[in-house]
Structures are given as structure tokens and as C-alpha cells.
C-alpha positions as CSV (number, residue, x, y, z in Angstrom):
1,X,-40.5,-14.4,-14.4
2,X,-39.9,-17.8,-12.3
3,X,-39.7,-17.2,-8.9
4,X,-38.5,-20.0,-6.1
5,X,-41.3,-21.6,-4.9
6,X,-40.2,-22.1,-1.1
7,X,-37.1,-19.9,0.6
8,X,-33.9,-21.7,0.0
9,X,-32.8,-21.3,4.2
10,X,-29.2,-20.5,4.7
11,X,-27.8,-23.9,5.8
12,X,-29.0,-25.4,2.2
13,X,-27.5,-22.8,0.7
14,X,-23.9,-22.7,2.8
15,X,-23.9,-26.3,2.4
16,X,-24.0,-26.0,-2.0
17,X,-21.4,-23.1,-1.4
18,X,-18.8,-25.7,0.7
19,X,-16.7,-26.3,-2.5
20,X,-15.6,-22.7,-3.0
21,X,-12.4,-22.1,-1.2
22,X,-9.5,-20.0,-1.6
23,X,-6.5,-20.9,-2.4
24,X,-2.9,-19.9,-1.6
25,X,-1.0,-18.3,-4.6
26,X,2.2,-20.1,-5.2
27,X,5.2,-18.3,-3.8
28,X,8.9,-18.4,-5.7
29,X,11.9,-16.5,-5.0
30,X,13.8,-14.5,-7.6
31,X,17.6,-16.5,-7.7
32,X,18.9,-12.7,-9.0
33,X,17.3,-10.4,-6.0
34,X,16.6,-13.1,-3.7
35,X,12.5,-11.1,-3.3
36,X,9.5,-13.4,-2.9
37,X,6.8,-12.6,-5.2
38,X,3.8,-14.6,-7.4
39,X,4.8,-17.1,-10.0
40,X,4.7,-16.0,-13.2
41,X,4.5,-12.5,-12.6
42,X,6.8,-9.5,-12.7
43,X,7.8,-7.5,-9.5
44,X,9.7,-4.2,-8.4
45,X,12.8,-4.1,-6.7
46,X,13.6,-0.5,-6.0
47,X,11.7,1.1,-8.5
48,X,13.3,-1.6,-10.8
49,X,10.9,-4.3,-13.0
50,X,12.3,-8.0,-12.9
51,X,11.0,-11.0,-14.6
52,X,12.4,-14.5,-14.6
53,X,15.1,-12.8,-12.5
54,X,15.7,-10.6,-15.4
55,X,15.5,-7.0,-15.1
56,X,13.1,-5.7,-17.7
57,X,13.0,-2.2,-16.3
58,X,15.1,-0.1,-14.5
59,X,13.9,3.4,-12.8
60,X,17.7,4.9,-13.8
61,X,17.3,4.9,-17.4
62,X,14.4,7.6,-17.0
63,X,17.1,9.6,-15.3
């Protein structure tokens, strides 16, 4: 198996690593319930599923 020759010292390394950052996920907010949540993504209300400011699924009809 190939093994490094010399150790690879931690400033060498952090500086090859520079380039990964995290990002911020994009924030909208729903026109219907007026809730910030991800883009593209559905999200509860009250128990109740919205997407696209459409509700998809509500906790009531299972009662």
C-alpha cells in the first residue's frame, strides 16, 4: 500500500481545506401562513403540511 512519504503538517493541510465553507440556506416566507422555512421544501404549521403555500396535509382529516 502507498504510504506519504513525509507528514503532511497541519497548516499545509488547513490551507488545501480554505475553499470548503458553509453556506447559508436560502430563506423564503410562505405568502399563505406568513412562516419562514427552506426553499423548496415543505414545512408544518400546526401539525398541518404546506408546500408552495399550499396545504398538502392537514392533521384534522386524521380526526
Amino acid at each position: 500500500m502507498a504510504h506519504p512519504k513525509r507528514k503532511i503538517s497541519k497548516q499545509r493541510r488547513d490551507k488545501r481545506r480554505t475553499h470548503y465553507k458553509a453556506t447559508a440556506p436560502t430563506l423564503t416566507t410562505c405568502p399563505a401562513t406568513g412562516e419562514v422555512h427552506k426553499y423548496h421544501r415543505a414545512y408544518y404549521v400546526d401539525g398541518d403540511l404546506y408546500y408552495k403555500g399550499k396545504l398538502v396535509y392537514s392533521k384534522a382529516e386524521l380526526e
